[in-house]
MARKOL-595018 format. One record per residue (C-alpha): residue number from 0; y, z, x. Coordinates in steps of 0.1 Angstrom, whole numbers, plus 5000, padded with zeros to 4 digits. Each point is the difference from the previous one (the first is absolute). Example, Ala and Ser with C-alpha at 12.3 -4.5 7.8 and 13.67 -1.06 7.14 Angstrom:
2
REC   num     c2     c3     c1
REC     0   4955   5078   5123
REC     1   5034   4993   5014
***
This chain:
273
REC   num     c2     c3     c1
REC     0   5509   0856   8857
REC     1   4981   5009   5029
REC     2   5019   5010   5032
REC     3   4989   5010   5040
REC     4   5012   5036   5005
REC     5   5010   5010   5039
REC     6   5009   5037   5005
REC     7   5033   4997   5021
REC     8   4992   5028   5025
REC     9   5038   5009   5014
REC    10   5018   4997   4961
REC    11   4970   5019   4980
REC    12   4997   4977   4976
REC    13   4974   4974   4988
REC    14   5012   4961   4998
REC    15   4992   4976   4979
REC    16   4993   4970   5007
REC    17   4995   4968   4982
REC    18   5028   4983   4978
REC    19   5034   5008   5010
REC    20   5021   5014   4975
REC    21   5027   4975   5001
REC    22   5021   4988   4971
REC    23   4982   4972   4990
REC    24   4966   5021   5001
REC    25   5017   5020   4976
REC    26   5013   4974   4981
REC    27   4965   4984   4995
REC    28   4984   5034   4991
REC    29   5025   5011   4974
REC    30   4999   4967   4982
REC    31   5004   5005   4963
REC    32   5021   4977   4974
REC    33   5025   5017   4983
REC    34   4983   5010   4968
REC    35   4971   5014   5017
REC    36   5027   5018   5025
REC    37   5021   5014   4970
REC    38   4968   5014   4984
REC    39   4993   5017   5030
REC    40   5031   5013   5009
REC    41   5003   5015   4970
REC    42   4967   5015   4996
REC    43   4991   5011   5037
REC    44   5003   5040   5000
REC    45   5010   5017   5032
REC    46   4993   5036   5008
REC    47   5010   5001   5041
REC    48   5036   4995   4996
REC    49   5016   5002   4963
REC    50   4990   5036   4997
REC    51   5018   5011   5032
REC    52   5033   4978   4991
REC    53   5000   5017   4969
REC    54   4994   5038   5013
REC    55   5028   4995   5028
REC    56   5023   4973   4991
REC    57   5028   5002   4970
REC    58   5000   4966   4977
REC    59   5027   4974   5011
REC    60   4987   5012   5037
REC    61   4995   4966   5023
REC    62   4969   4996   5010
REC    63   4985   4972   5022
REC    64   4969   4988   5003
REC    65   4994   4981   5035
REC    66   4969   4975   4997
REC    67   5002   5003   4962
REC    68   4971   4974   4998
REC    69   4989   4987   4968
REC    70   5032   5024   4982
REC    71   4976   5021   4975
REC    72   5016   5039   5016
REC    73   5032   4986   5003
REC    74   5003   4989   4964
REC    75   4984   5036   4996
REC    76   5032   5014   5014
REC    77   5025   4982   4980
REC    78   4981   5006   4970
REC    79   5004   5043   5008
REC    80   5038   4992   5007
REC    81   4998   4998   5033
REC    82   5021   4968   5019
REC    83   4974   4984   5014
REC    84   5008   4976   5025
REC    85   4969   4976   5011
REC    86   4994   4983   5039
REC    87   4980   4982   5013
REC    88   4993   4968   5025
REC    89   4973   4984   4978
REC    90   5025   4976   4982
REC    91   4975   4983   4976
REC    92   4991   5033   4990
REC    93   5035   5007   4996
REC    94   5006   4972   4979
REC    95   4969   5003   4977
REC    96   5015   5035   4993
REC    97   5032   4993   4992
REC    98   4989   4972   4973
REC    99   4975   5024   4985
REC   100   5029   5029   4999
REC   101   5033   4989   5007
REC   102   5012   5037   4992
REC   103   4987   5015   5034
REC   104   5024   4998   5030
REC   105   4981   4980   5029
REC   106   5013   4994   5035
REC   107   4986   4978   5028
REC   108   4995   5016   5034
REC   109   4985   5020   5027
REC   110   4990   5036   4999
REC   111   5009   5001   5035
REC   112   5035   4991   4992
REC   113   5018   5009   4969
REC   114   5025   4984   4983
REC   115   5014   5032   4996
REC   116   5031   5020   5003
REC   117   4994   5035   5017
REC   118   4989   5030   4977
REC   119   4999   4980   4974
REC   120   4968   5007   4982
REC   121   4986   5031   4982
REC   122   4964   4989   5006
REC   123   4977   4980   5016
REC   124   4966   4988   4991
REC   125   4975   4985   5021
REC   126   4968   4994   4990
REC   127   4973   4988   5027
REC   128   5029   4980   5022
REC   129   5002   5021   5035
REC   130   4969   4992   5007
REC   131   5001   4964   5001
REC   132   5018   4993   5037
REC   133   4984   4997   5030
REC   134   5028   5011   5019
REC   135   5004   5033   4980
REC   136   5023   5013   4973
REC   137   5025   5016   5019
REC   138   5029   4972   4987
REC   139   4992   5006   4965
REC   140   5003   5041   5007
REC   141   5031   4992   5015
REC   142   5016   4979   4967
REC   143   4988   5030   4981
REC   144   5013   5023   5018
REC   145   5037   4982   5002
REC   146   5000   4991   4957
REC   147   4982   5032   4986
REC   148   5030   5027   4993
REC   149   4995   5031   5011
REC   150   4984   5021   4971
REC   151   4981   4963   4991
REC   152   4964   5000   5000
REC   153   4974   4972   5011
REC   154   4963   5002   4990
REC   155   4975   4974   5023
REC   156   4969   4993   4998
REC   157   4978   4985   5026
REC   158   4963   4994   5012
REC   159   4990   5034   5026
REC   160   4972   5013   5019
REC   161   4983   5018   4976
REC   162   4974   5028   5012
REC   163   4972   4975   4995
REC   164   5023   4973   5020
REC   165   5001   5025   5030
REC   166   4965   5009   4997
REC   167   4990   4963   5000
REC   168   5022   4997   5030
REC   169   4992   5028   5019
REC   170   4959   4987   5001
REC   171   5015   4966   5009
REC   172   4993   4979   4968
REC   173   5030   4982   5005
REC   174   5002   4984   5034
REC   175   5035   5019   5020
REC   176   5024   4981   5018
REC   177   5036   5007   5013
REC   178   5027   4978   4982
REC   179   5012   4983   5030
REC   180   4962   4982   5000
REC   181   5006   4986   4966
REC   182   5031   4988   5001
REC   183   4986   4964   4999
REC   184   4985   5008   4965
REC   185   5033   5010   4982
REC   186   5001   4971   4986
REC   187   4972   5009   4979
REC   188   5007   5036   4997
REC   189   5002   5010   4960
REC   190   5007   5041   5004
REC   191   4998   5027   5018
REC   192   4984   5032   4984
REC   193   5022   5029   5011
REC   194   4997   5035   5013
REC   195   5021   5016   4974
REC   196   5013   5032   5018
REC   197   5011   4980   5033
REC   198   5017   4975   4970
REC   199   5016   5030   4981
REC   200   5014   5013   5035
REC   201   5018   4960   5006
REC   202   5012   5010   4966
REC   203   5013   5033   5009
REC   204   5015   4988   5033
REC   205   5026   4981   4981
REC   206   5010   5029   4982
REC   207   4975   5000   4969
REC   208   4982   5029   4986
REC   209   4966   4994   4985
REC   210   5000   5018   4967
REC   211   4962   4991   4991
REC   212   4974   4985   5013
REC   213   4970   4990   4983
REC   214   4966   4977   5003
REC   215   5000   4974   4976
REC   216   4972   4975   4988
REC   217   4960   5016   5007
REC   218   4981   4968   4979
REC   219   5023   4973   5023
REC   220   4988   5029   5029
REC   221   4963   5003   4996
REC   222   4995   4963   4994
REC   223   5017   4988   5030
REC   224   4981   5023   5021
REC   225   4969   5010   4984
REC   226   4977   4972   4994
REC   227   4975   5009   4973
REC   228   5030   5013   4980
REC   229   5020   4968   4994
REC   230   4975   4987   4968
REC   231   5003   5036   4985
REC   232   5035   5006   5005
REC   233   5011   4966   4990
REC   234   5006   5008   4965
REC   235   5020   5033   5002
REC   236   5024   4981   5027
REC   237   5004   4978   4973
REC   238   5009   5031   4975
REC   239   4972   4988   4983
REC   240   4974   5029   5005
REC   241   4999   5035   4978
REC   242   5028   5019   5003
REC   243   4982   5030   5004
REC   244   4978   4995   5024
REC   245   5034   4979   5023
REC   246   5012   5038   4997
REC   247   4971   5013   5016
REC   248   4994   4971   5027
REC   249   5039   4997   5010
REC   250   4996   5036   5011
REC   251   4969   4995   5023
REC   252   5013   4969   5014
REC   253   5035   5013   5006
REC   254   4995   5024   5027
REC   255   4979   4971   5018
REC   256   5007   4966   4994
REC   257   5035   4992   4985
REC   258   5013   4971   5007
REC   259   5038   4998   5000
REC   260   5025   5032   5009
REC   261   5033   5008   4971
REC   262   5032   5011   5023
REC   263   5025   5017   4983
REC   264   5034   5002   5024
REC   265   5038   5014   4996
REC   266   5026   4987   5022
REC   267   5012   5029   5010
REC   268   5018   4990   5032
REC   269   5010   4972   5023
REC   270   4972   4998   5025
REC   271   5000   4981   5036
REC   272   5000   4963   5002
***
């Protein structure tokens, strides 16, 4: 899928642009029947997100997942005794989920506006979903902020301005412009990629501590921004390379080209809102 990228001078981040990530282009992407989808749910592993749940969450904890997608980590929760409650707006995906495993707890919605009571979760999960809206991600901090329990955890994951990213847009790869001048295109905006520490501090302002923070995804890095190493590279995104030499390769890319950023957060207190 091949996208424009913009660097948005005044929000330090680089947009997208292309497909919009609406509901139905979600719907079409995810398409699967539900034998293929069962398969896959089942099968899919998930090493971002079920490893923190289980190091700081007790079983029977709550746990949501908002933009749970095609359903693979939140069958992944329920499966580690977790409650795992599913939502999403992409309602064919939705329903091709719940005929494939009618065990998992789906909901319909916005991230931006739960259907939830207050304090009411243990977790939240959000994998690659803040990113996605032109006008920012300051709603969905919000509904985190107002459902997570103090003492609950949430663990995000979105695209950021890796050191390569900067570097590129420092030397003026990317073309800048301010956001006001491409307001006409947000209709075609797909995602921002973030600059982590100013997200982390959105995070902290509504009374969130960041318990880790970690880069996440070199091969998706280095083949998005470096050319000649997308043929290469191509196998070991696809965990498909040697093991070994993943080892040695994730730990020269890390430091320069990672693709996506792992927040760890505690609601600690009730920030502004």
């Amino acid at each position: 899928m091949s996208y424009e990228r913009v660097y948005v001078r005044d929000r330090r981040a680089l947009a997208y642009f292309g497909s919009a990530a609406t509901a139905d282009f979600w719907d079409d992407r995810w398409d699967s029947d539900p034998a293929e989808l069962a398969r896959w749910i089942s099968t899919q592993p998930d090493s971002r997100f079920l490893p923190v749940l289980r190091a700081r969450l007790p079983a029977g904890a709550v746990v949501l997942e908002g933009g749970c997608g095609k359903g693979h980590i939140l069958a992944g929760m329920v499966r580690d005794g977790f409650v795992g409650v599913g939502l999403d707006f992409a309602q064919r995906t939705l329903r091709a989920i719940r005929a494939a495993r009618a065990d998992l707890h789906l909901t319909a919605g916005d991230v931006r506006t739960l259907p939830l009571r207050d304090a009411s979760l243990d977790g939240y999960v959000s994998a690659g979903v803040i990113e996605h809206f032109w006008d920012g991600y300051g709603a969905i901090l919000d509904e985190m902020a107002r459902t997570i329990r103090p003492g609950g955890i949430a663990v995000v994951t979105f695209p950021y301005m890796s050191p390569i990213r900067r570097l590129k847009a420092l030397l003026r790869v990317f073309r800048h412009r301010s956001a006001a001048s491409l307001e006409e295109r947000a209709g075609s905006f797909y995602q921002f990629a973030l600059d982590w520490r100013r997200t982390a501090a959105d995070f902290e302002a509504r009374g969130f501590r960041v318990l880790e923070s970690r880069p996440w995804n070199p091969f998706k890095g280095a083949m998005d921004e470096i050319a000649i190493a997308r043929g290469p590279l191509g196998r070991f995104y696809r965990g498909r390379g040697n093991r070994w030499i993943a080892l040695v390769l994730d730990r020269v890319l890390t430091p320069l080209a990672v693709h996506e950023r792992r927040l760890v957060l505690e609601r600690v207190a009730a920030g502004p809102r």
